[in-house]
C-alpha positions as CSV (number, residue, x, y, z in Angstrom):
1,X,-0.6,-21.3,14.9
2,X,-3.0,-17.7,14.7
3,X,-6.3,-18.3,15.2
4,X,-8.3,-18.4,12.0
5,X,-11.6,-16.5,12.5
6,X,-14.3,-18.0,10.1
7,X,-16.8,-15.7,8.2
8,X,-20.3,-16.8,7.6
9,X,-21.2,-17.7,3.8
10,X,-21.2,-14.7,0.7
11,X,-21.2,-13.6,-2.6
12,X,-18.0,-11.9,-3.9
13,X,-18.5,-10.0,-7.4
14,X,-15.4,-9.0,-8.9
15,X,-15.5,-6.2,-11.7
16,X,-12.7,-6.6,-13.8
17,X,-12.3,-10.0,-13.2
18,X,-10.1,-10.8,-16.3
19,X,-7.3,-7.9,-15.2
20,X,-4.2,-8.5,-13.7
21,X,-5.2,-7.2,-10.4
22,X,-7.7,-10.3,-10.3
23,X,-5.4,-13.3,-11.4
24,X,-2.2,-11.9,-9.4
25,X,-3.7,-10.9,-6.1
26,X,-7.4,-11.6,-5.4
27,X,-7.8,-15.3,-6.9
28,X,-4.9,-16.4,-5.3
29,X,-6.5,-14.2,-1.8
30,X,-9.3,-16.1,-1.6
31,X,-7.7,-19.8,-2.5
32,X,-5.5,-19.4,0.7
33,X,-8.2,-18.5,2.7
34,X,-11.0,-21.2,1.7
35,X,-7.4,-23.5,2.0
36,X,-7.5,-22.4,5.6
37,X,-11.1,-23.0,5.7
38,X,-11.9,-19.1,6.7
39,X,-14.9,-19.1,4.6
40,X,-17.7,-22.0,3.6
41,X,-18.1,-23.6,0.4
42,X,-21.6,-22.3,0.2
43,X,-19.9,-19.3,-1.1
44,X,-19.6,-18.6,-4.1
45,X,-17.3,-16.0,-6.6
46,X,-18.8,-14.4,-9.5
47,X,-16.2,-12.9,-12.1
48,X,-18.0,-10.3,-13.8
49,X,-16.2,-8.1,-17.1
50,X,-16.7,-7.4,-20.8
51,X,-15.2,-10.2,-22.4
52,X,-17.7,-13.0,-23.7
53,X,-17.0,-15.7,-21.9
54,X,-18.5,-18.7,-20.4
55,X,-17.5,-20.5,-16.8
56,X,-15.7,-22.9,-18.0
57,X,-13.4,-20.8,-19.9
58,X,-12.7,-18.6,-17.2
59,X,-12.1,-21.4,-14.7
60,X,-9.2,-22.7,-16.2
61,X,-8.0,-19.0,-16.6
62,X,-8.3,-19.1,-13.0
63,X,-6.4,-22.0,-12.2
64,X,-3.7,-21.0,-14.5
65,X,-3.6,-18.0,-12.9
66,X,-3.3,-19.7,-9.2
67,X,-0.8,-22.5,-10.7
68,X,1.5,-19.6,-11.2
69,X,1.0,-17.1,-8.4
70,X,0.5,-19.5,-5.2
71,X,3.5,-21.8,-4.1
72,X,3.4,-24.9,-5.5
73,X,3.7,-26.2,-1.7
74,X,0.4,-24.8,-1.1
75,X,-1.7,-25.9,-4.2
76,X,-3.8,-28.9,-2.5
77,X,-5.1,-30.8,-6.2
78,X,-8.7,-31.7,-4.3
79,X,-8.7,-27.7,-2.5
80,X,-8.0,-26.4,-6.0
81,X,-10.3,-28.2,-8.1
82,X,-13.1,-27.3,-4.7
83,X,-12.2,-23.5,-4.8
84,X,-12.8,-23.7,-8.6
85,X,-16.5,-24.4,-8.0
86,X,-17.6,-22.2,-6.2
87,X,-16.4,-19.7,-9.2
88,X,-18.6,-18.9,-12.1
89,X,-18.8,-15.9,-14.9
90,X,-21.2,-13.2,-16.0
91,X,-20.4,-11.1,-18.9
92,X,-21.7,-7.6,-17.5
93,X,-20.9,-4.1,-19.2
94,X,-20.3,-1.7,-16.7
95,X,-21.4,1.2,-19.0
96,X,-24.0,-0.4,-21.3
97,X,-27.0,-2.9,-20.1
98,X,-25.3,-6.0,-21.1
99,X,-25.3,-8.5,-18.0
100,X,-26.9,-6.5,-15.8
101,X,-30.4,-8.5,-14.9
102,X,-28.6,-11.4,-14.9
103,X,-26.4,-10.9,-12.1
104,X,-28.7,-9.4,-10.0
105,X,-31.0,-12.1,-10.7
106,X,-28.1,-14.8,-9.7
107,X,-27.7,-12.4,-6.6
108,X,-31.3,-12.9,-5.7
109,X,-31.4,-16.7,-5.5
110,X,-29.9,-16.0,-2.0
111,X,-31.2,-12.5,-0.7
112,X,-29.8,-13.0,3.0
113,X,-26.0,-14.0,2.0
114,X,-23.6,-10.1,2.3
115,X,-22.7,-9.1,-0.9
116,X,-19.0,-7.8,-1.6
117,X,-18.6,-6.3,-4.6
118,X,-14.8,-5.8,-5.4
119,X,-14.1,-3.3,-8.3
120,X,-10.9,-4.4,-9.7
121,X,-11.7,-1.5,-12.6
122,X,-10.4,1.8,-13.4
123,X,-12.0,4.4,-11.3
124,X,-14.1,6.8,-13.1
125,X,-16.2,3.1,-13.5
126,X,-16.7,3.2,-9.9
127,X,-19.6,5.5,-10.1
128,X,-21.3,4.0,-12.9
129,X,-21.0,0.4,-11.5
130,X,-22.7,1.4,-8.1
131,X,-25.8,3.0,-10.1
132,X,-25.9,0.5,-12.6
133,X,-26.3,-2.0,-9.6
134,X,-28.8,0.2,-7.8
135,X,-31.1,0.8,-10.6
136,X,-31.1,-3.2,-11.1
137,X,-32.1,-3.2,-7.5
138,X,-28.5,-5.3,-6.5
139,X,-27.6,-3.4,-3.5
140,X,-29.0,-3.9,-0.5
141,X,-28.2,-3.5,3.2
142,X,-25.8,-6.5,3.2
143,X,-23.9,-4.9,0.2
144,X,-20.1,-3.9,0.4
145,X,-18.5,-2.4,-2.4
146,X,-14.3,-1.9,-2.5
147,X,-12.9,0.9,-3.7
148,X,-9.1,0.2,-5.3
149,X,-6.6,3.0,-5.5
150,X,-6.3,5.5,-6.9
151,X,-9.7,7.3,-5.9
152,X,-9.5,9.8,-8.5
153,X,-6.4,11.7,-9.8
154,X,-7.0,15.4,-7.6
155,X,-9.3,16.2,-5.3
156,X,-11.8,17.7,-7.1
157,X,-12.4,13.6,-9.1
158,X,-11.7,12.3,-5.5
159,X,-14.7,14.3,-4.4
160,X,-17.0,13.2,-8.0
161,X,-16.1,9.5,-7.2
162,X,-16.8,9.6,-3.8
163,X,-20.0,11.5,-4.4
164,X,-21.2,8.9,-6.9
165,X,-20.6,6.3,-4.9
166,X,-21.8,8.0,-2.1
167,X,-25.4,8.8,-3.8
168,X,-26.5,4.7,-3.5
169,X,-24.5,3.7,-0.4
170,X,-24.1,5.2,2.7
171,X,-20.2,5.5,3.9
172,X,-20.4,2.4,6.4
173,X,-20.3,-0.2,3.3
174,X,-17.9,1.4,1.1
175,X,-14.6,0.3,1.6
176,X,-11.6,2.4,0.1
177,X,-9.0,-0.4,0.3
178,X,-4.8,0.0,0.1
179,X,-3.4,-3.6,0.4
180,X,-0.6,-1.7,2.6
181,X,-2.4,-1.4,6.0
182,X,-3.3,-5.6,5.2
183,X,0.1,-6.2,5.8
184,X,1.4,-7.6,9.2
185,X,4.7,-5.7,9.3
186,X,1.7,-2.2,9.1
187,X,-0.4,-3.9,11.6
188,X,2.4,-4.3,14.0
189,X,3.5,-0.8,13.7
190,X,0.0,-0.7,16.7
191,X,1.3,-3.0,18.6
192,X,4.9,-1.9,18.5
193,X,3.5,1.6,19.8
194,X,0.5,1.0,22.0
195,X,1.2,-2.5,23.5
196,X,5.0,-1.3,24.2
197,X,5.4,1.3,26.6
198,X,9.3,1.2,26.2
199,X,8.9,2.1,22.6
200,X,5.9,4.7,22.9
201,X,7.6,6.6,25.7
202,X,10.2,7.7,23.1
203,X,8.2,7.9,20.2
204,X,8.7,12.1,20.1
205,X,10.9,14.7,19.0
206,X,13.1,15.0,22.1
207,X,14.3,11.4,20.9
208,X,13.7,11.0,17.3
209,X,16.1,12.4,15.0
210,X,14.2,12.0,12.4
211,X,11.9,9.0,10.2
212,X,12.7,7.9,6.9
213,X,10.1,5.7,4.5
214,X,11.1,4.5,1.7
215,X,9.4,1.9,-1.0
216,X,11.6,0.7,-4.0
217,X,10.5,-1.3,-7.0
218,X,12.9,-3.1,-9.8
219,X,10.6,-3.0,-12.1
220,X,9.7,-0.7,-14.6
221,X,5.9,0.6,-16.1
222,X,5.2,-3.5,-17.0
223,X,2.9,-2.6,-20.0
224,X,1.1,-0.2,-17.5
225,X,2.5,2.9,-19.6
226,X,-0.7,4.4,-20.4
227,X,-2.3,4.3,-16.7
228,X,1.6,5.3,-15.5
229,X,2.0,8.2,-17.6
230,X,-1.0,9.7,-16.4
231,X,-0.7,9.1,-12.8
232,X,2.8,9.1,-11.7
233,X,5.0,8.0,-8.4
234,X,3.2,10.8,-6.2
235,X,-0.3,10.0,-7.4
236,X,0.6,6.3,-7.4
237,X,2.4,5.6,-4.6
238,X,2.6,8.7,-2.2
239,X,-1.2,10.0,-2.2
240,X,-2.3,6.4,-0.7
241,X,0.5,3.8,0.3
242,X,3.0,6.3,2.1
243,X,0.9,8.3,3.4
244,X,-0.9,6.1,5.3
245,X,2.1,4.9,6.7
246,X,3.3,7.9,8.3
247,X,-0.1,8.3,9.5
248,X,0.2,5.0,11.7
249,X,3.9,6.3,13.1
250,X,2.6,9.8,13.9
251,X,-0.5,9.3,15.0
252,X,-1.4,9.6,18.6
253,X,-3.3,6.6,20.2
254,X,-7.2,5.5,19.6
255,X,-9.3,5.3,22.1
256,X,-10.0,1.7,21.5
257,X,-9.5,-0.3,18.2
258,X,-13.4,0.5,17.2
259,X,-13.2,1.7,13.3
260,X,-13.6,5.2,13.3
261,X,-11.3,6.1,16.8
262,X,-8.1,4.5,14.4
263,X,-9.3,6.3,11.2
264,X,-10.3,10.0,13.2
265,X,-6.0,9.6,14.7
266,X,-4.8,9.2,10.9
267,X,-6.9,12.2,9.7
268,X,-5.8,14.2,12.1
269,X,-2.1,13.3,11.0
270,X,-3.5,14.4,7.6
271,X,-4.6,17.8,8.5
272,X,-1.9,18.6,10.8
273,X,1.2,18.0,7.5
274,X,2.9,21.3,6.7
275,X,1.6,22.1,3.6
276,X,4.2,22.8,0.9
277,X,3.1,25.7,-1.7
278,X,4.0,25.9,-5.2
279,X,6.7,28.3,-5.0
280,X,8.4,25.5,-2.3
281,X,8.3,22.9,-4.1
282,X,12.2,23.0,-5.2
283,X,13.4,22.9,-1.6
284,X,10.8,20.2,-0.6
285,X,10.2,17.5,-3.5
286,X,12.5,16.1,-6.1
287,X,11.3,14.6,-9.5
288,X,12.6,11.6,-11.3
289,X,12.6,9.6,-14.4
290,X,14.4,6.4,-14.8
291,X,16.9,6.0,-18.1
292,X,18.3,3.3,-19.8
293,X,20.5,0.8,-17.4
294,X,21.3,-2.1,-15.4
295,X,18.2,-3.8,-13.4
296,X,18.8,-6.9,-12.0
297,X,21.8,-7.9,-14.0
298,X,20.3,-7.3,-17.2
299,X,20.4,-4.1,-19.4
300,X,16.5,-2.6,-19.2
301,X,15.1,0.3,-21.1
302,X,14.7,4.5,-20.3
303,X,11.0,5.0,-19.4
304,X,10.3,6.9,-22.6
305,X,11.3,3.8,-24.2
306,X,9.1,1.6,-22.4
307,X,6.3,4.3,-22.7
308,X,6.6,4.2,-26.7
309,X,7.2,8.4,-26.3
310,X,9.6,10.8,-27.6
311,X,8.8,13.2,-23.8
312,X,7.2,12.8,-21.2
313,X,6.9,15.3,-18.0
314,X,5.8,12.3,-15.4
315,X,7.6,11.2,-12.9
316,X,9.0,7.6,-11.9
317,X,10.8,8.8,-8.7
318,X,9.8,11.3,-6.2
319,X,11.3,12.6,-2.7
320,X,9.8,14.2,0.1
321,X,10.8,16.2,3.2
322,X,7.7,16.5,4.9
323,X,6.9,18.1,8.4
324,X,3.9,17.1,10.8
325,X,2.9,20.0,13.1
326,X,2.0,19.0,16.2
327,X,3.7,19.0,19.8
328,X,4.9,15.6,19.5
329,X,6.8,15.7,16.0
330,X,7.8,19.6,16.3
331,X,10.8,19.7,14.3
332,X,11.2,16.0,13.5
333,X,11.5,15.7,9.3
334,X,9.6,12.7,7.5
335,X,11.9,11.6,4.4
336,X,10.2,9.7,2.1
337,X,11.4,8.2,-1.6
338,X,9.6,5.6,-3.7
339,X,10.6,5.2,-7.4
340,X,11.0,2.8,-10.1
341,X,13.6,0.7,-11.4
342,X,15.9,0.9,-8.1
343,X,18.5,-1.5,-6.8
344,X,16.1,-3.4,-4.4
345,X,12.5,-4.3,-3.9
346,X,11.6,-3.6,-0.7
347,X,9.4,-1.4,1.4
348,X,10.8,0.0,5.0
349,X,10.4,2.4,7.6
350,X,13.7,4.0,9.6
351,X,13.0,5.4,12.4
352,X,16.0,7.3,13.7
353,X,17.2,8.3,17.7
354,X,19.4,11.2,18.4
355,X,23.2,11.0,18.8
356,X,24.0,10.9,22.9
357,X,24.7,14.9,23.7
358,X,28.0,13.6,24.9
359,X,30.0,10.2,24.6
360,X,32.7,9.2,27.2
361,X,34.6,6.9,23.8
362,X,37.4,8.6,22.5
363,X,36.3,9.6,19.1
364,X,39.2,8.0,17.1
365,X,38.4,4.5,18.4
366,X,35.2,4.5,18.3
367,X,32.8,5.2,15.4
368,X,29.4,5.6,17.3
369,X,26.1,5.2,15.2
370,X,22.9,5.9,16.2
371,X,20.4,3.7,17.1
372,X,17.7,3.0,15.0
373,X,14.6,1.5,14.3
374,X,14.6,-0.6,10.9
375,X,10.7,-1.5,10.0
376,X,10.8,-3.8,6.7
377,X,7.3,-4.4,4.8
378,X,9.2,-6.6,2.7
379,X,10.3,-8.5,0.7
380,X,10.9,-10.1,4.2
381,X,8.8,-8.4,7.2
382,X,10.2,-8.4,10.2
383,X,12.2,-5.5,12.3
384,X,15.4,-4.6,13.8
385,X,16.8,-2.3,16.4
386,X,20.9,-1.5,15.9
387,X,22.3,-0.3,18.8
388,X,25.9,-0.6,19.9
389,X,27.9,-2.9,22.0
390,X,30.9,-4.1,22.9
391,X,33.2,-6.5,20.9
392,X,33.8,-9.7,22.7
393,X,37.4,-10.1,24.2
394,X,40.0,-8.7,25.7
395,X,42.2,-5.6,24.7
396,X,40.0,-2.5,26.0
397,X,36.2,-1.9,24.8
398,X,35.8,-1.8,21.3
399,X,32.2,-0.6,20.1
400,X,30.4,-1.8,17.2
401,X,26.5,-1.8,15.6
402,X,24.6,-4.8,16.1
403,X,21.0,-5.5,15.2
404,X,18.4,-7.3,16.9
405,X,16.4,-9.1,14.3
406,X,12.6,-10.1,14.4
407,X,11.7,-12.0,11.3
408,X,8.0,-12.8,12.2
409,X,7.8,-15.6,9.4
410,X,10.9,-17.0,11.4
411,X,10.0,-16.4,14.8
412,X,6.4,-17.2,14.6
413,X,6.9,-20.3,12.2
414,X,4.1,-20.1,9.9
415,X,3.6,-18.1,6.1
416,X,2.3,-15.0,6.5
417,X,-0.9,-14.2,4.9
418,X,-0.8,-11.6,2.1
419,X,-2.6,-8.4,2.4
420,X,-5.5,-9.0,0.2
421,X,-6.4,-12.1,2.2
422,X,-6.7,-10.1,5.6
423,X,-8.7,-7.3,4.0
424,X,-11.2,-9.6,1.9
425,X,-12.5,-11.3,4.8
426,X,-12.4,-8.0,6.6
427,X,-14.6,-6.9,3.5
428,X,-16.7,-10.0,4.6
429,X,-17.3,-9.3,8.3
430,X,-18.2,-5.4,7.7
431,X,-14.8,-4.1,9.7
432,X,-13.9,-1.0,7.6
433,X,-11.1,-0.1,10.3
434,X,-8.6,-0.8,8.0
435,X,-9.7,0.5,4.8
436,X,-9.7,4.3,4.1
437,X,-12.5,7.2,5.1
438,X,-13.7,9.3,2.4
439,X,-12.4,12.6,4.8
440,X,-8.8,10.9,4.7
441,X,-8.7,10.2,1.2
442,X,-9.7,13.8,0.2
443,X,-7.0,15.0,2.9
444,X,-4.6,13.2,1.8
445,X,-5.0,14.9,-2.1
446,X,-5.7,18.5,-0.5
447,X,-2.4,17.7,1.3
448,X,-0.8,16.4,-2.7
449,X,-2.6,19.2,-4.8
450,X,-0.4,21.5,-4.1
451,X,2.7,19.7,-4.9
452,X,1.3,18.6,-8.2
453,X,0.3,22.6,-8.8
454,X,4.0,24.1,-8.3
455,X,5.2,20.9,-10.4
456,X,2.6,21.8,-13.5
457,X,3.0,25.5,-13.3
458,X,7.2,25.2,-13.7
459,X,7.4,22.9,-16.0
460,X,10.2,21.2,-15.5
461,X,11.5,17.8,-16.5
462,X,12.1,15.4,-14.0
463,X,15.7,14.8,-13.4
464,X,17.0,11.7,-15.2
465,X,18.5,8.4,-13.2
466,X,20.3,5.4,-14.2
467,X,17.9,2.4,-14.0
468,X,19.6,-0.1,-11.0
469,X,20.3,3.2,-8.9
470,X,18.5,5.3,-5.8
471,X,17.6,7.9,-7.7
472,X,18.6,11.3,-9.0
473,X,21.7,12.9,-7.0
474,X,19.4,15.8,-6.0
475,X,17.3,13.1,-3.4
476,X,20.8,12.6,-2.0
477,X,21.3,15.9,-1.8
478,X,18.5,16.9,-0.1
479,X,18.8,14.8,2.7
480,X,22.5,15.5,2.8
481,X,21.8,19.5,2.9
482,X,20.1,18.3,7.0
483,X,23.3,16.5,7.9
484,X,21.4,13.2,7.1
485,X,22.0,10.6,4.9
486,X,19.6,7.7,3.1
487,X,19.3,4.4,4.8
488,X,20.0,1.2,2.9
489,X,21.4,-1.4,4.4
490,X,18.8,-3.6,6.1
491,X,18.9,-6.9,4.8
């Protein structure tokens, strides 16, 4: 069994309480970990949003909520009903003064207690919230305030938000979260390197072939149209998810594991990507938008469709090649694909070794493949490394891949917390090493503007793909231009 590191008693404000984000992800967060008895029940949770409601009412939109997003297995009756009262709701308007002195006057009944205000709202709110609080007099040096994705939609509203934010809190309490580095498939991605010298030794480019990323999803925009449209898979998923994972597999070691020595080796991961102009953008990125098909086993709709739109320029699919300059990665390409309405959920890392320079098996026997490094976020996190050996029996050596498997909810015989839960009570404790830096998050879109430049200034329409497959032919066919070809077979 881990050992569960308690946090001392708090207030958690959620903004945005009655959205999705809220019932799906953070409610059922924070019931595993008072189930785990991580935090007190002297805590309490304090849905804040527009909708005139009263406690009661929102409680049993609560427990709704955690009835159908926790296993049933984990849902203790007595926990549940426990967990529900330490919740209460405030109607606050973010932008208007509705609500306002009343949670900060609920906040002042216990002055000593940190403060963790989670803004489960769209961003340009972010800035108005933070004010609205300071003027109120709500923050105080026991505040934290997190961040969601995206932060902004370009640099130049990265920088506004941040600024905002920035003017009423200094950068030690604001936490830019992305539920991906919560995740204990990410987190092991450090240990794998830096608590393995077998695997670090070969973690360069006269090894690696090359490293492929790739995160899938069945489902289509979900009613998120509007937000979707004007965002898009590299905005979405590649500005913030992605790119913090090929930060963790290029960087070089911290120091130690003290916040800013982990965050100072991902910006420099940032700053050191080849930067792909406009005019490159053909022979570097491909665009794609899912059509009518087969998800699932069930016929699904074109994203126009789904959208309620006759065109639409935005993309549901995007692929990368992508280049880090720097002595250890010289040469090594970064593939990375995420999309919409694809075969599989699942998010995983390939990291692939070089062929041998020369093989003693005849050729015609033998079909050699080379090893790799299979990293799988999920739907089940664990890892495997395929090499080859030799078939069992007699009658001469016969080669063949096999995997050695690591499922960590198998091996270490325990559920695995969800992200949100880690990073809440990180939240809690004042550890910001896993959440973003404002200087990554505005490299990260100075390393994306670009690409979102050459894409508006030609215009073109983002090549079509049958929902239930990987993708427009032109991502196959710009892997398969190196001599390389799309992993997919890790299950």
């Amino acid at each position: 069994m881990a050992r569960i590191l308690p946090v001392a008693s708090f207030d958690g404000v959620v903004f945005g309480a009655t959205g999705d984000l809220t019932m799906r992800k953070l409610l059922p967060a924070l019931y595993h970990r008072f189930r785990d008895r991580q935090f007190p029940a002297s805590s309490r949770i304090i849905a804040a949003a527009r909708t005139e409601l009263d406690s009661d009412a929102f409680r049993s939109r609560a427990e709704a909520a955690l009835r159908q997003h926790v296993d049933p297995a984990s849902l203790d009756g007595e926990l549940l009903q426990d967990f529900l009262g330490l919740v209460q709701y405030q109607t606050v308007d973010a932008l208007g003064p509705q609500g306002w002195p009343e949670l900060v006057a609920t906040l002042r009944e216990r002055p000593d207690q940190v403060q963790a205000f989670y803004l489960a709202t769209s961003p340009d709110l972010y800035g108005p919230i933070c004010h609205r609080l300071a003027e109120h007099g709500g923050l105080n040096a026991l505040s934290r305030v997190v961040l969601e994705k995206p932060i902004g939609r370009d640099l130049a509203s990265a920088r506004a938000i941040n600024n905002a934010v920035g003017e009423v809190l200094p950068e030690r309490q604001i936490f830019r979260i992305d539920h991906y580095l919560g995740k204990e498939t990410v987190q092991n991605l450090m240990a794998l390197r830096f608590a393995n010298p077998i695997f670090e030794r070969l973690w360069h480019a006269d090894i690696i072939d090359h490293v492929q990323i790739t995160v899938a999803e069945t489902v289509g925009v979900e009613g998120r149209g509007g937000y979707y449209d004007r965002s898009g898979a590299l905005r979405d998923m590649v500005q913030n998810h992605m790119l913090q994972l090929l930060c963790l597999l290029a960087m070089e070691s911290p120091i130690s594991l003290d916040t800013d020595a982990v965050r100072d080796e991902k910006l420099k991961v940032l700053r050191a990507l080849q930067r792909v102009e406009p005019h490159e953008v053909n022979a570097c990125t491909v665009r794609g938008q899912y059509a009518a098909g087969v998800a699932e086993g069930r016929p699904v709709a074109s994203y126009l469709t789904d959208l309620g739109a006759p065109e639409s320029l935005t993309e549901t699919f995007v692929a990368l090649k992508m280049q880090v300059n720097s002595w250890r990665w010289a040469g090594v390409p970064f593939y990375l694909r995420t999309g919409k309405r694809l075969p599989r959920k699942m998010s995983e890392i390939v990291v692939q070794f070089r062929t041998p320079p020369f093989s003693i098996f005849p050729r015609d026997q033998h079909d050699l493949q080379p090893n790799r490094l299979l990293i799988r976020l999920q739907p089940a996190e664990g890892m495997r490394l395929e090499m080859m050996t030799k078939e069992p029996g007699p009658g001469g050596l016969h080669l063949r891949p096999t995997g050695l498997d690591i499922s960590f909810e198998k091996a270490f015989g325990q559920r695995y917390p969800d992200a949100y839960e880690r990073l809440l009570m990180d939240v809690v404790r004042g550890n910001t090493t896993l959440f973003m830096r404002r200087d990554e998050v505005e490299a990260a879109w100075n390393w994306v503007e670009p690409i979102l430049q050459g894409w508006s200034e030609r215009r073109d329409a983002p090549r079509p793909y049958l929902a239930g497959s990987w993708g427009p032919t032109a991502a196959i066919a710009m892997i398969e231009r190196d001599g390389r070809t799309w992993y997919e077979s890790f299950d």
